[in-house]
Structure formats: C-alpha cells, structure tokens
Backbone as a printed PyTorch tensor [residue, N CA C, xyz], in Angstrom:
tensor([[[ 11.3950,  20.0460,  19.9180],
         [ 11.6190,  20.3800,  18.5230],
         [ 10.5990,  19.6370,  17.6560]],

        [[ 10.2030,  20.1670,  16.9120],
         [  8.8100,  19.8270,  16.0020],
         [  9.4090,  18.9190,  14.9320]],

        [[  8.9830,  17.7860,  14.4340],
         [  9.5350,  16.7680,  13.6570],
         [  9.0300,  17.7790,  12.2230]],

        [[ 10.0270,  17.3690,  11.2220],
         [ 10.1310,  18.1990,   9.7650],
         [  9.1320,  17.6360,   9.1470]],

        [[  8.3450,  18.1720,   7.9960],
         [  7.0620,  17.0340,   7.1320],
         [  7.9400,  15.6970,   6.7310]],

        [[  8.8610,  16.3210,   5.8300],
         [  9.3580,  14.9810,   5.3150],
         [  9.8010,  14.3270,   6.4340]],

        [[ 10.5370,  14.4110,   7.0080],
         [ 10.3780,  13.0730,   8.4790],
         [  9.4360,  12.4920,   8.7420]],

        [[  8.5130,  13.5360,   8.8130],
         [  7.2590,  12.9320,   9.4430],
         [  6.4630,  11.5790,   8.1640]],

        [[  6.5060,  12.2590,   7.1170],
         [  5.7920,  11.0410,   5.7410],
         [  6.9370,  10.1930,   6.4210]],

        [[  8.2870,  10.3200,   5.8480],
         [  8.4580,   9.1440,   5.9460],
         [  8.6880,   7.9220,   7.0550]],

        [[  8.3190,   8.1910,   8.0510],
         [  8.3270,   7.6790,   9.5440],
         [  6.5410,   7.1170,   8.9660]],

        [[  5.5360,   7.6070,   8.7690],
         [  4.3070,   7.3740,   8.5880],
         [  4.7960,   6.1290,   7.3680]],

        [[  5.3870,   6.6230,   6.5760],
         [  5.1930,   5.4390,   4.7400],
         [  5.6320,   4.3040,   5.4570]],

        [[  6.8050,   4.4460,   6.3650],
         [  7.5790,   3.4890,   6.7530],
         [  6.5280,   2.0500,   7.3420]],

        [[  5.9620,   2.7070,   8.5230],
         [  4.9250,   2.0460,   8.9250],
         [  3.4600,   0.9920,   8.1220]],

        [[  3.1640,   1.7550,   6.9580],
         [  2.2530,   1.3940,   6.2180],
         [  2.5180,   0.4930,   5.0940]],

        [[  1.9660,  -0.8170,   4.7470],
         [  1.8040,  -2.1800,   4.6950],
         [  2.4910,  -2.1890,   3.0840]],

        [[  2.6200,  -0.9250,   2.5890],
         [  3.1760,  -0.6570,   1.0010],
         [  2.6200,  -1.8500,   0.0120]],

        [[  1.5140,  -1.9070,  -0.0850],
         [  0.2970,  -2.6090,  -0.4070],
         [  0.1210,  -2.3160,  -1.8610]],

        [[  0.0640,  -0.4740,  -1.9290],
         [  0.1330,   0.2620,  -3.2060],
         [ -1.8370,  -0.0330,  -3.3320]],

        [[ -2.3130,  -0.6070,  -2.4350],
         [ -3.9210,  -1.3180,  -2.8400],
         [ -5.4360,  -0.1430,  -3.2230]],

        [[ -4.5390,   0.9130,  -2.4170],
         [ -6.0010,   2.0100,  -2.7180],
         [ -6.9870,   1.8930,  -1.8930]],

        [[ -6.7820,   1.1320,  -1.0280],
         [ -7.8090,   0.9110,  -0.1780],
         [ -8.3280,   1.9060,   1.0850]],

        [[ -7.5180,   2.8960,   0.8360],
         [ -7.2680,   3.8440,   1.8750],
         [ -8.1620,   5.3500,   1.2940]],

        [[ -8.3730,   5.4110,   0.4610],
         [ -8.8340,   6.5590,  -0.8510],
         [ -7.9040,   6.9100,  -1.2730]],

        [[ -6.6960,   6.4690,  -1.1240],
         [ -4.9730,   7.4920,  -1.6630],
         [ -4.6540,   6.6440,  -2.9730]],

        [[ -3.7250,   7.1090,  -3.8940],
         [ -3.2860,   6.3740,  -4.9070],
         [ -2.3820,   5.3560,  -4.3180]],

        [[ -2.0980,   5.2440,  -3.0910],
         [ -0.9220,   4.0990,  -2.8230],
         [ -0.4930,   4.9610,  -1.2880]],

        [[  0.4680,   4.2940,  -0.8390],
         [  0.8330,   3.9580,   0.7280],
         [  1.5190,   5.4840,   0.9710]],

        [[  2.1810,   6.1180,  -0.2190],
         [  2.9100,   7.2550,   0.2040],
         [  2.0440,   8.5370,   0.3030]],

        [[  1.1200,   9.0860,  -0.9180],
         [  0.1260,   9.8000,  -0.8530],
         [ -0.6260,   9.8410,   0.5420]],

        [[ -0.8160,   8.4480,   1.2940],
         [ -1.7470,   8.8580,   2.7690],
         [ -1.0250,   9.1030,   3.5590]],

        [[  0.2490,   8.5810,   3.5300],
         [  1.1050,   9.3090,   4.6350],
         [  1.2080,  10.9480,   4.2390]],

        [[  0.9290,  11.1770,   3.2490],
         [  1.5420,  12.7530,   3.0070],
         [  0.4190,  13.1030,   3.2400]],

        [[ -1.1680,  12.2860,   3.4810],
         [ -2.2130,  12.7050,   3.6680],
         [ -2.1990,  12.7040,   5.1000]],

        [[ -2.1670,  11.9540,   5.6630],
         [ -2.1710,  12.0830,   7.6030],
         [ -0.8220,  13.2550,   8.3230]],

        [[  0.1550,  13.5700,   7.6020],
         [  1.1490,  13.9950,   7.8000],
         [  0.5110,  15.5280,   7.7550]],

        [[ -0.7340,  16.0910,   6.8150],
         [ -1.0410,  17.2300,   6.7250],
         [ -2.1280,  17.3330,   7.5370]],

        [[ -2.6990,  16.1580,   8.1610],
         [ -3.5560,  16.0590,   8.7550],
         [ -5.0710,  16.0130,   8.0290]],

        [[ -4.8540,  15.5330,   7.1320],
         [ -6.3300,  15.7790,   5.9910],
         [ -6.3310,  13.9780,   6.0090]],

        [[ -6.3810,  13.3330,   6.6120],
         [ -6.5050,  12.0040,   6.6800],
         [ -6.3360,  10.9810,   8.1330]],

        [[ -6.8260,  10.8360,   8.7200],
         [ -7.3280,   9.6020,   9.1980],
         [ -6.2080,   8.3350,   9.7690]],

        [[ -6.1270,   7.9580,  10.9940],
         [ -5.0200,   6.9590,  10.5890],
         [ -5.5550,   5.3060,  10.6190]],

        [[ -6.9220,   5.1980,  10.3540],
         [ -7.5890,   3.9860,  10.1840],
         [ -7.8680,   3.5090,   9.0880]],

        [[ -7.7130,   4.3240,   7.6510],
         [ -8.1530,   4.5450,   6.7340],
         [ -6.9320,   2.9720,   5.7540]],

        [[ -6.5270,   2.3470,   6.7130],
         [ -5.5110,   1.0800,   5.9230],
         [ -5.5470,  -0.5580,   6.2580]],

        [[ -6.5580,  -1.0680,   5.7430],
         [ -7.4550,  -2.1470,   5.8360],
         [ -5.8200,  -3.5930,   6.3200]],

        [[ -5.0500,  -3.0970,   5.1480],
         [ -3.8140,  -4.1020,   5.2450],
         [ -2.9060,  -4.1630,   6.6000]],

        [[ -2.8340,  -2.5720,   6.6060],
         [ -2.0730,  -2.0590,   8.0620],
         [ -2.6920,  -3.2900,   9.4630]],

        [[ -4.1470,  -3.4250,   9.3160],
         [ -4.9350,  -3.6680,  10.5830],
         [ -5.1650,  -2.6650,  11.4980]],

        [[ -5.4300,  -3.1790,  12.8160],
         [ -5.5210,  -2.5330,  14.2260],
         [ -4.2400,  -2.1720,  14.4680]],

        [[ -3.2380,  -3.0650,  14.4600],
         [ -2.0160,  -3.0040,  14.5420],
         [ -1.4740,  -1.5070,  13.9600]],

        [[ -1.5980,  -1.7630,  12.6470],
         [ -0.3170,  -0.6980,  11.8480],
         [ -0.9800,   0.8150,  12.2850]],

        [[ -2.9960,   0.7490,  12.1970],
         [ -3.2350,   2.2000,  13.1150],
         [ -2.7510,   2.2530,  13.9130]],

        [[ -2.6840,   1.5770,  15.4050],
         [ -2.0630,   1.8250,  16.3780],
         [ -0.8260,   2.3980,  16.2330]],

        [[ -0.0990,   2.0560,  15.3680],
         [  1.4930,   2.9360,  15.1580],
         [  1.3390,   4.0980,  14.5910]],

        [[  0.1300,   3.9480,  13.7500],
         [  0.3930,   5.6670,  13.3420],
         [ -0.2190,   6.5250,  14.0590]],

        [[ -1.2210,   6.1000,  14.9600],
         [ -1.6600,   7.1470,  15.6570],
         [ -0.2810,   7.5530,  17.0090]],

        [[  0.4300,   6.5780,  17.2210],
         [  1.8960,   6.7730,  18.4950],
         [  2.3340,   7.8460,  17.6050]],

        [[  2.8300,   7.3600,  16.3450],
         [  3.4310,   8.6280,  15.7840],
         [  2.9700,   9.7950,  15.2880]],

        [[  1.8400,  10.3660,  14.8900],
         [  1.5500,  11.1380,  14.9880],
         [  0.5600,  12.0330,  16.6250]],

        [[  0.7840,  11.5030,  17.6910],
         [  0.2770,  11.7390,  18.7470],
         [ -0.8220,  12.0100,  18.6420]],

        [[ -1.8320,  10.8150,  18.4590],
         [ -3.2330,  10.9690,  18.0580],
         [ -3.6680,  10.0850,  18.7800]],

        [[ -5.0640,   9.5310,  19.2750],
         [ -6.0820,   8.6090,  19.9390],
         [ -6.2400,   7.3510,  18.6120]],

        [[ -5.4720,   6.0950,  19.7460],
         [ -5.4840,   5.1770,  18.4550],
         [ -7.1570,   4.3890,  18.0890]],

        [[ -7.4240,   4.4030,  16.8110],
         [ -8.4090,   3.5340,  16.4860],
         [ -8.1950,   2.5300,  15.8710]],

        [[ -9.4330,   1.5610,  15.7150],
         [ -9.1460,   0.6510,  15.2580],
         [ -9.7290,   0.6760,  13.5720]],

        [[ -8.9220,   0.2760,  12.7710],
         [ -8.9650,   0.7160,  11.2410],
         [-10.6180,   0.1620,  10.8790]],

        [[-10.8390,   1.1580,   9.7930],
         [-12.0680,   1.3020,   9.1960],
         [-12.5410,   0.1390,   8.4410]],

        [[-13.3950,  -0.6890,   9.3310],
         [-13.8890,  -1.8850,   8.7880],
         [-14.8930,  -1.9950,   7.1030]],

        [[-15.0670,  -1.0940,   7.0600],
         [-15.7920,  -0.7570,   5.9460],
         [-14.6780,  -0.8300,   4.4290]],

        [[-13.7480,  -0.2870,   4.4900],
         [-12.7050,   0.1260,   3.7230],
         [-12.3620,  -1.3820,   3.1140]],

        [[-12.4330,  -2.5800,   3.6970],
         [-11.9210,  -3.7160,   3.3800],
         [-11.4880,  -4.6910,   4.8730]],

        [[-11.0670,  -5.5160,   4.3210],
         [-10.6110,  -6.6990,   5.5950],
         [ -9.0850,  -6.7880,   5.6550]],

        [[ -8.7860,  -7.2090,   7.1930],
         [ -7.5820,  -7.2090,   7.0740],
         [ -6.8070,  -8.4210,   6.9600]],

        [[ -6.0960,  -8.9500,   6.0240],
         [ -5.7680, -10.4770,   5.4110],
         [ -4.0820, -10.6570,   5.8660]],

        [[ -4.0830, -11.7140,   6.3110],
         [ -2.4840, -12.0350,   6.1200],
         [ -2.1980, -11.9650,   5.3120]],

        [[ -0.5200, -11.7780,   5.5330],
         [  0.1880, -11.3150,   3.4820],
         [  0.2000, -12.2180,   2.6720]],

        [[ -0.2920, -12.0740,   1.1240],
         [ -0.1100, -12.7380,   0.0450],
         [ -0.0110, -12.8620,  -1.2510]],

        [[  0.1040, -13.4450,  -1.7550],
         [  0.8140, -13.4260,  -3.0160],
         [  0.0840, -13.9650,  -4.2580]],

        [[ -0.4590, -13.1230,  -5.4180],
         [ -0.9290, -13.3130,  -5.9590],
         [ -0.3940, -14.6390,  -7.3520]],

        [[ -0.7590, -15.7040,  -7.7350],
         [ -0.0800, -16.5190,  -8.7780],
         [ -1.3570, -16.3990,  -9.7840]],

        [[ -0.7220, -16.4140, -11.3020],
         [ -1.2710, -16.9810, -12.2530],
         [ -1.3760, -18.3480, -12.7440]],

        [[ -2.7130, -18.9480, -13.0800],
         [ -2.2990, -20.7890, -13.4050],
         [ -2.3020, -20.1850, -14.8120]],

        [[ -0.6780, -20.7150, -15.3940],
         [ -0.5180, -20.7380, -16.6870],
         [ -1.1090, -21.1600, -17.6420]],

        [[ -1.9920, -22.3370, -17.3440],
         [ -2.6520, -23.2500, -18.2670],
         [ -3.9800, -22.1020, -18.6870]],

        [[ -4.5080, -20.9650, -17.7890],
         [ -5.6810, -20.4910, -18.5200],
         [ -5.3560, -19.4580, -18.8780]],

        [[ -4.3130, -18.5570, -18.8520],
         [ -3.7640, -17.3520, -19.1600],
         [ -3.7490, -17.4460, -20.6270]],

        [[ -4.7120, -16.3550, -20.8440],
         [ -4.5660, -16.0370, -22.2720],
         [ -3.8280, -15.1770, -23.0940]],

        [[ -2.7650, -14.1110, -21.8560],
         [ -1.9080, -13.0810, -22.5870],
         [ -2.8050, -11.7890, -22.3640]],

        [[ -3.8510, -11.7450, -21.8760],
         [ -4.3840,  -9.9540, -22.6340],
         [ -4.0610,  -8.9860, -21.5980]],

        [[ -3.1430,  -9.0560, -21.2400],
         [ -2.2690,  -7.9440, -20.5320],
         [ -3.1270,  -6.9500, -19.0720]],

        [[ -3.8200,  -7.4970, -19.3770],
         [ -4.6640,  -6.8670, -18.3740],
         [ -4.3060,  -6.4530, -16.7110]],

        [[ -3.8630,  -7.9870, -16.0570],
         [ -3.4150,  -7.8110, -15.0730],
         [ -2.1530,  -6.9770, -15.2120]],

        [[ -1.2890,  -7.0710, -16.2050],
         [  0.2010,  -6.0920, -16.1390],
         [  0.1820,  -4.8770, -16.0700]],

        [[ -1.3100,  -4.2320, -16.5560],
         [ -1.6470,  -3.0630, -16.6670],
         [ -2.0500,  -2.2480, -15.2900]],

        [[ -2.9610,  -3.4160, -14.4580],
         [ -3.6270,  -3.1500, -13.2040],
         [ -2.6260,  -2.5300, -11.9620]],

        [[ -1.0160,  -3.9830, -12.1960],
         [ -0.4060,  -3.7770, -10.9810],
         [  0.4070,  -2.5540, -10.4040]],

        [[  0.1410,  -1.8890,  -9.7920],
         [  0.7300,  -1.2340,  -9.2040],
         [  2.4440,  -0.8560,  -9.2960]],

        [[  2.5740,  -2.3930,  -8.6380],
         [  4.1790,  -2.6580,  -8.2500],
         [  5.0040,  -3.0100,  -9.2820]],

        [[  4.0830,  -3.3480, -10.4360],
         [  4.8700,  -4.0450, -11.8000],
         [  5.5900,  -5.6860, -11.5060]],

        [[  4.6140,  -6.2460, -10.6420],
         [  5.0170,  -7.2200, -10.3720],
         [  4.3880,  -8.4640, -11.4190]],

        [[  4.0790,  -8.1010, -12.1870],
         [  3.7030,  -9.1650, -13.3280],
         [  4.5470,  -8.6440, -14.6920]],

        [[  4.7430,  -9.8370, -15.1600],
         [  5.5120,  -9.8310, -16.5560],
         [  4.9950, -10.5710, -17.1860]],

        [[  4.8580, -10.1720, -18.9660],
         [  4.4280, -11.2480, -19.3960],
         [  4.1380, -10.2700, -20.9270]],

        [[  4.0990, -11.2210, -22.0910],
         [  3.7100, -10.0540, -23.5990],
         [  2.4260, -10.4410, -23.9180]],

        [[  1.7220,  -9.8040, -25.0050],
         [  0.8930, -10.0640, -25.3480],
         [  0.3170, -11.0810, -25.7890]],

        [[ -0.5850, -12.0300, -25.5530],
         [ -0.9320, -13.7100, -26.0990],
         [ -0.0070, -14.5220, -25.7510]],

        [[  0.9170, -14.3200, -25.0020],
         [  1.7050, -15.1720, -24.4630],
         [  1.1110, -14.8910, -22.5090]],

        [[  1.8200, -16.5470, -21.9930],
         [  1.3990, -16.3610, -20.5920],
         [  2.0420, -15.6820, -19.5270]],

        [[  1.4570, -14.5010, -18.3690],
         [  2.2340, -14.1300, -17.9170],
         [  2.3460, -15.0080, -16.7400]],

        [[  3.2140, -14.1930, -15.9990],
         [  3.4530, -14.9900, -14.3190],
         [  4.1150, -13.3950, -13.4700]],

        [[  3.9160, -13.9970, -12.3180],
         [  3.8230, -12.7330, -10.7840],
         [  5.5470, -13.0030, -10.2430]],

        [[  6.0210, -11.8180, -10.5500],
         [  7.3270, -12.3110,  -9.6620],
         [  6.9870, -11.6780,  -8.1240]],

        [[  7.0460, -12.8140,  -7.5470],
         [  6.3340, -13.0160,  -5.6420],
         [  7.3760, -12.5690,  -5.3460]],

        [[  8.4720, -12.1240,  -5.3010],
         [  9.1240, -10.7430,  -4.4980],
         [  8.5640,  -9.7410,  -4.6010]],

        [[  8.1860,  -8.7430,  -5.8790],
         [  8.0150,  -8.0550,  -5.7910],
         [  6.1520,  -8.0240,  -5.3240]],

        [[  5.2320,  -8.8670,  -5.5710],
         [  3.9230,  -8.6360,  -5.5820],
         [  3.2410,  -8.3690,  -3.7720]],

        [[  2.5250,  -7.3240,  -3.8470],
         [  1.8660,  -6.7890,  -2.7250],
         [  0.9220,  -7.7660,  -2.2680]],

        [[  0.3290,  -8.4920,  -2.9820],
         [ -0.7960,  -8.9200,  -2.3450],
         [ -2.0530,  -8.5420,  -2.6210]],

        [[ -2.0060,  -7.0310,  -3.2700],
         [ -3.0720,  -6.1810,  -2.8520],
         [ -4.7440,  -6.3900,  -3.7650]],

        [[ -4.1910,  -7.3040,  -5.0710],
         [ -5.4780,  -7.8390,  -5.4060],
         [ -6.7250,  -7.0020,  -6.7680]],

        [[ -5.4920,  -6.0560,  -7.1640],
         [ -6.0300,  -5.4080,  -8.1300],
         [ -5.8290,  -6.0760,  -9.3270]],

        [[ -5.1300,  -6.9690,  -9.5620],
         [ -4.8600,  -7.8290, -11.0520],
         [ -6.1660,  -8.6900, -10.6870]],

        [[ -6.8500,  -8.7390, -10.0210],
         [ -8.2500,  -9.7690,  -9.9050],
         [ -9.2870,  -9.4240, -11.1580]],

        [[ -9.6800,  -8.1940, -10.2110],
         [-11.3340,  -7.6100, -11.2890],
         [-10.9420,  -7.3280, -12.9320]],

        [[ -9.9830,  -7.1850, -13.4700],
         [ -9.4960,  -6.7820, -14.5930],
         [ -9.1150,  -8.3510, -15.4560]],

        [[ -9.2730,  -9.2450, -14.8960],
         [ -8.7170, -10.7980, -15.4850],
         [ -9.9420, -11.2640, -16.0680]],

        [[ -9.9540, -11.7880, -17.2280],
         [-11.5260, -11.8950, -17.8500],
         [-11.5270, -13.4850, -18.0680]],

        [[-10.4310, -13.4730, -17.6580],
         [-10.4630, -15.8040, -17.1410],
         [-10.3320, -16.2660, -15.9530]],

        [[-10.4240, -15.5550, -14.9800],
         [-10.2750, -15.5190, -13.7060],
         [ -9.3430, -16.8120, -13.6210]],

        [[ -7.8760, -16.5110, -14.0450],
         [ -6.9780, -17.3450, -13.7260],
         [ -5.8040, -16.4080, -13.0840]],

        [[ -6.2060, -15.6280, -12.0070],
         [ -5.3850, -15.4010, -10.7900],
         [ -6.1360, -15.9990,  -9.4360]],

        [[ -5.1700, -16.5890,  -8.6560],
         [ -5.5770, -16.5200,  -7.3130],
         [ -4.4400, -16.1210,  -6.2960]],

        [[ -4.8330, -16.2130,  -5.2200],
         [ -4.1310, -15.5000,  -3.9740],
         [ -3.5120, -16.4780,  -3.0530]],

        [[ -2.7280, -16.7570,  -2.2710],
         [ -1.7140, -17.6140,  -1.9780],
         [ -1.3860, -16.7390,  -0.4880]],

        [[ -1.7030, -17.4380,   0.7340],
         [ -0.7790, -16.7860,   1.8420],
         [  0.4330, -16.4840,   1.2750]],

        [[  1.5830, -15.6870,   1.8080],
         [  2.9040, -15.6040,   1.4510],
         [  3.7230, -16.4240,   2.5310]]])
C-alpha cells in the first residue's frame, strides 16, 4: 500500500532539524519536506539535519542515501542564540529576522531570546547592526 502525501511530509518534517534556517532553498523545514515528498527536491539539501538526518530521509523515502550538501552550509551542534543586553540597542531587527519568534523585545528597549523556543539557525546575526548576538552550544 502506497504511503498518502500527507503521511509522507509529515514522516519527512518529522525527521528534519525544524531549524526554520533556509538553508535548504525552502522557506523552512516543512516546505522541503513537501518538496522531497513531490520529489522536486533532494534529501541532502539540510546542512543542520547532517549525514545523519539525510540518511533518514533517504530510508524513508526509498532513495540512495547521501551525504548532505557541503556547500549549502556546515553542520553545527545545536544552539542557542543570546543577546548581551549591555549593547542592544532595541532596533528590532533581530525580532523581525526570526523565524520562530523566539525573540522578544520593543522598540529602544533591550531584547532577549527565549532559548526554548530559539532554533539556532542564525538569521538574527546579519540583520544586528551591533553585533550583540552570539551563539551558545545548547
């Protein structure tokens, strides 16, 4: 019996590092599963995943596993992005960037990352014009 699409994404999303990072060409982790699921995508194409997380998607979609596309980015242990309060100037920038909505914070006032919810994925970086984010194993 042939597995249904939606089974199939979500058996694929399940697997994938939910990063939300873009690093894949997709807007986020669910779009490439709905992209490999139609077969218009690749299952190396997820820098966060590693060797590892391809290897699972190629089992599940019964494909020849590779090892993820070194080009696309590196693959990092998980972590967690913090703001040092002392240089945060408020300009909303990073709140705008994240994905996950894992930053809070108002305007000219300082924000901060609630580390439950934050991916890791490193897009509140290039958009910070005080470069007062850094990255933190989790």
């Amino acid at each position: 019996m042939q597995e249904t699409s939606n089974n199939l994404v979500e058996r694929l999303d399940r697997l994938l590092p939910q990063t939300q990072c873009g690093q894949c060409g997709f807007d986020g982790c669910r779009p490439y599963a709905e992209a490999m699921a139609r077969g218009e995508a690749g299952i190396d194409h997820c820098p966060p995943g590693g060797d590892a997380g391809a290897r699972a998607l190629a089992h599940v979609l019964g494909v020849a596993a590779l090892p993820f596309d070194r080009s696309r980015g590196e693959h990092k242990p998980p972590q967690v992005a913090l703001i040092v309060e002392a240089d945060c100037i408020g300009c909303t920038k990073c709140i705008q960037a994240c994905p996950v909505d894992a930053i809070v914070g108002g305007a000219k006032y300082m924000h901060t990352v609630l580390a439950d919810l934050c991916t890791g994925c490193e897009l509140c970086i290039p958009p910070c014009p005080v470069d007062c984010i850094v990255l933190e194993p989790r």
